[in-house]
C-alpha positions as CSV (number, residue, x, y, z in Angstrom):
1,X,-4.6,-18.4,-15.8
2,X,-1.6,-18.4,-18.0
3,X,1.4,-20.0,-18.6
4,X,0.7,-21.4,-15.0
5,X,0.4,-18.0,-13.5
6,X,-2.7,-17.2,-12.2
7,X,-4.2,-18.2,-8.9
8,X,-4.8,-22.0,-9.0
9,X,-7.9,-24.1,-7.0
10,X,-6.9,-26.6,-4.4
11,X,-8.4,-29.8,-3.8
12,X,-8.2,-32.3,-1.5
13,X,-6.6,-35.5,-1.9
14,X,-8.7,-37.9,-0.9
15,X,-12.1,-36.4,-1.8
16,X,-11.0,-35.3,-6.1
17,X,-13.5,-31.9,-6.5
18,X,-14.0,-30.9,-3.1
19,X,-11.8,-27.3,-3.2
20,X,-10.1,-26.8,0.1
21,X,-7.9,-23.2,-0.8
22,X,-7.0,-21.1,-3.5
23,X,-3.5,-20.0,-4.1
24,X,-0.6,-18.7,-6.6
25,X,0.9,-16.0,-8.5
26,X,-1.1,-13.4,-10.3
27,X,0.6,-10.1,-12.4
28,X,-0.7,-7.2,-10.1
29,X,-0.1,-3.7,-9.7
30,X,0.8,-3.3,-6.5
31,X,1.9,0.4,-4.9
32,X,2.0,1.5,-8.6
33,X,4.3,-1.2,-9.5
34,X,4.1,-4.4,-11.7
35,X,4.3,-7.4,-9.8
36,X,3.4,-10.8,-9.1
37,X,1.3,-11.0,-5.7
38,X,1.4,-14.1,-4.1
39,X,-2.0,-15.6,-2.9
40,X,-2.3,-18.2,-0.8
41,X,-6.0,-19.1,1.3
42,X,-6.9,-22.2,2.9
43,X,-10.3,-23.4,4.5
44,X,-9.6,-23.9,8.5
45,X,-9.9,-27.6,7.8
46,X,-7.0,-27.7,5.5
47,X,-4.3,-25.6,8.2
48,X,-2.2,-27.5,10.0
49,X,-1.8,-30.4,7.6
50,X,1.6,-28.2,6.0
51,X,-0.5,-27.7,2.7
52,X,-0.4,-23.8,2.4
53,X,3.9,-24.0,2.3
54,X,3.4,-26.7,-0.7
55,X,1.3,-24.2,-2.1
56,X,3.6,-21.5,-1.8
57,X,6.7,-23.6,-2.7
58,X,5.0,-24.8,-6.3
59,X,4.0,-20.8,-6.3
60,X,8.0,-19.7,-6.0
61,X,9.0,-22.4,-8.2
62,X,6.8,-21.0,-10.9
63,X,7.8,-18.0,-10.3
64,X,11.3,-19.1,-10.7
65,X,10.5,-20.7,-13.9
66,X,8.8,-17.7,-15.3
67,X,12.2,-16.2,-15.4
68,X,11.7,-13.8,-12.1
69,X,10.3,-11.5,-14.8
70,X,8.7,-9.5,-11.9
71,X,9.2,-9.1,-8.5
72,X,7.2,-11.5,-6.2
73,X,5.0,-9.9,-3.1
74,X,3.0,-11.7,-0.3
75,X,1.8,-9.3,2.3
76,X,-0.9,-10.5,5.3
77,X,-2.0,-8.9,8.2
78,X,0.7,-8.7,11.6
79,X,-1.6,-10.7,13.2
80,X,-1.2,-13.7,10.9
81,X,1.3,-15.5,12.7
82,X,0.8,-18.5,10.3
83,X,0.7,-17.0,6.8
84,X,3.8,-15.4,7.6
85,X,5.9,-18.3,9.1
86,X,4.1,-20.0,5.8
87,X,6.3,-16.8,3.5
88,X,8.9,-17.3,5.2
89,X,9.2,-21.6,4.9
90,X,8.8,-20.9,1.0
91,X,12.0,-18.5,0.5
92,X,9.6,-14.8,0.8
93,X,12.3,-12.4,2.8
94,X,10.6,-10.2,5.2
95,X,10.3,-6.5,4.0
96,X,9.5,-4.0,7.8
97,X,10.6,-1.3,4.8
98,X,7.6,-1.8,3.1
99,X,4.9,-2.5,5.8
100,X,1.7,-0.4,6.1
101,X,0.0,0.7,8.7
102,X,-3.0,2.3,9.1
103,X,-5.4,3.5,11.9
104,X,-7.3,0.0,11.2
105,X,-4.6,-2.5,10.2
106,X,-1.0,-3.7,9.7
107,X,0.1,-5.6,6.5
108,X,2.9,-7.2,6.8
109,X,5.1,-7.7,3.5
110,X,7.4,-10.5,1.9
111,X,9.5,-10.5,-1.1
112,X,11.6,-11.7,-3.5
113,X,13.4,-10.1,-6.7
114,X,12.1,-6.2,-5.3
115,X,14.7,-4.0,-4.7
């Protein structure tokens, strides 16, 4: 990781060490374009608890503070009900332009600062 970019171990609270997720922002090329994907992956024990749109709010904020140097992405699968209502919560807007599908799966994108 630098300068706070880079994906980023969570713990849990109440048990200091014991990694529940990994999540953040991470320079990528992406479609043959320079970007910043956003990560964000929780173990099952961890959903539900609102932990994953913290994640992705500190995520945006650094992001943010990093001067929106390059555009953000999040993408998941159209199944993923969650993880996108999760992009959404943390400011993502949702990009059907920029979807793929293939014969074995749909990936469903989010976005902010891509024109």
């Amino acid at each position: 990781m630098t300068d706070g970019h880079g994906y980023w171990a969570l713990e849990e609270s109440q048990v200091p060490g014991v990694v529940i997720g990994f999540g953040g922002i991470r320079a990528t090329n992406w479609r043959g374009r320079q970007v910043y994907n956003l990560y964000y992956r929780l173990a099952p024990a961890a959903w539900g608890k609102g932990l994953a749109s913290e994640l992705v709010k500190a995520a945006v904020e650094r992001w943010h503070e990093l001067g929106e140097f390059l555009p953000l992405v999040a993408y998941t699968t159209a199944a993923n009900l969650s993880s996108q209502r999760t992009a959404l919560k943390g400011g993502l807007i949702r990009r059907s332009d920029l979807d793929e599908v293939t014969n074995t799966y749909t990936d469903v994108v989010f976005a902010l600062g891509l024109d």
